[in-house]
C-alpha positions in Angstrom: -34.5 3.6 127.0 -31.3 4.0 125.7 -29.0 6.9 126.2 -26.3 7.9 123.9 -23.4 10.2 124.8 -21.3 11.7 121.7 -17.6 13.1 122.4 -14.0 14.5 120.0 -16.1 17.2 118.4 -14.3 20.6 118.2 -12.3 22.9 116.3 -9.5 21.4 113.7 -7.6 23.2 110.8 -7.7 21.9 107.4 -6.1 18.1 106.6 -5.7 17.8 110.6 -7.6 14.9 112.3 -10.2 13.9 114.9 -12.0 10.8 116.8 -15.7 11.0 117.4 -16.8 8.2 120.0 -20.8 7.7 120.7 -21.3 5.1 124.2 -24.5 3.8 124.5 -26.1 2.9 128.1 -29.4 1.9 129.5 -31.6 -0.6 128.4 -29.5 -2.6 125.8 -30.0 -6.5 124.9 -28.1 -6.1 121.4 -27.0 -3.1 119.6 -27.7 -4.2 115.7 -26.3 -1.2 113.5 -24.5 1.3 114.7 -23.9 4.6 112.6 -23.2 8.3 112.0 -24.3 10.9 110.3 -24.0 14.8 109.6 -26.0 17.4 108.8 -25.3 21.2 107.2 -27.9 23.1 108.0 -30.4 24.3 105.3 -29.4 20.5 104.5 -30.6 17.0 105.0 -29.1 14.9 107.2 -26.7 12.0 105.6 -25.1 9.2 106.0 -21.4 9.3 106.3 -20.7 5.4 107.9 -22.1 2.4 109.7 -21.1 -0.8 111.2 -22.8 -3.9 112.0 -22.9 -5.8 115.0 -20.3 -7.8 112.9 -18.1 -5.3 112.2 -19.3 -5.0 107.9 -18.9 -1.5 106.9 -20.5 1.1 104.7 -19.1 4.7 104.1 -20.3 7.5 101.8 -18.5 7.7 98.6 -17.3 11.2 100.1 -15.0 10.0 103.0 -13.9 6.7 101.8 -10.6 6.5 102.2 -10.7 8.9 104.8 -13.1 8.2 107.5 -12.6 4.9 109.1 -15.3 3.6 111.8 -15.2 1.0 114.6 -17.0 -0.5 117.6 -16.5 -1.9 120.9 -19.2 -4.4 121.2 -18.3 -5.2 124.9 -18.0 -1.3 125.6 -21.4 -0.4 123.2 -18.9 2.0 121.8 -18.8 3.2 118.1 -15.9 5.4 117.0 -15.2 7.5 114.2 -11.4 8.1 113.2 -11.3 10.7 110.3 -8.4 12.3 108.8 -7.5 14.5 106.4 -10.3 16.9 107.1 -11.4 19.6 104.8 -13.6 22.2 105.2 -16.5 20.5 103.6 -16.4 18.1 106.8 -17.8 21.1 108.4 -21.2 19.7 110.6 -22.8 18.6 113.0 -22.3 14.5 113.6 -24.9 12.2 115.2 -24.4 9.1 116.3 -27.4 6.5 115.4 -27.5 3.5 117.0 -30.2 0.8 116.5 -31.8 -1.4 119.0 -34.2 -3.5 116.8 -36.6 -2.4 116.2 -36.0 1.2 117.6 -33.7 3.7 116.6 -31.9 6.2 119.1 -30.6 8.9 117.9 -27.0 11.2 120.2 -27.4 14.8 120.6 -24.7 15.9 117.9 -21.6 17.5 118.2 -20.2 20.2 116.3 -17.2 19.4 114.0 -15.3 23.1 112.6 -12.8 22.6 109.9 -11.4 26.0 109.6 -8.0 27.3 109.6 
């Protein structure tokens, strides 16, 4: 099993910034892709970035530019630095990780962009 804990959710007024970081413990050999995601609800959930193990990137057209995401490989850590938020960023994030050939999936944590 693998246990992921998501944290930097909160409160933040419009163009202001915030960190999410997702740790992943437990039973891990090799983290492949690590990800997050974010979901409105009455929406589907999406994509917004992800990171292989050997650091390529991917981003939704929506935060390029914006959004930049990381990991720690000897920490199992994957972070996501976003800045000049807008009210649209409103969600809830989830951090994806996948463990080939499972994916795990964090609890979410709320992100408010609201002055």
């Amino acid at each position: 099993q693998v246990q992921l804990v998501e944290s930097g959710g909160g409160l933040v007024q419009p163009g202001g910034s915030l960190r999410l970081s997702c740790a992943a413990s437990g039973s891990i050999f090799s983290i492949s892709n690590m990800g997050w995601f974010r979901q409105v609800p009455g929406n589907q959930r999406e994509l917004v970035a992800d990171i292989s193990r050997s650091g390529t990137t991917n981003y939704a057209d929506s935060v390029k530019g914006r959004f930049t995401i990381s990991r720690d490989n000897a920490k199992d850590t994957v972070y996501l630095q976003r800045i000049s938020l807008t009210p649209e960023d409103t969600a809830v994030y989830y951090c994806r990780v996948i463990v080939s050939p499972r994916i795990y999936w964090g609890q979410g944590t709320q992100v408010t962009v609201s002055s």
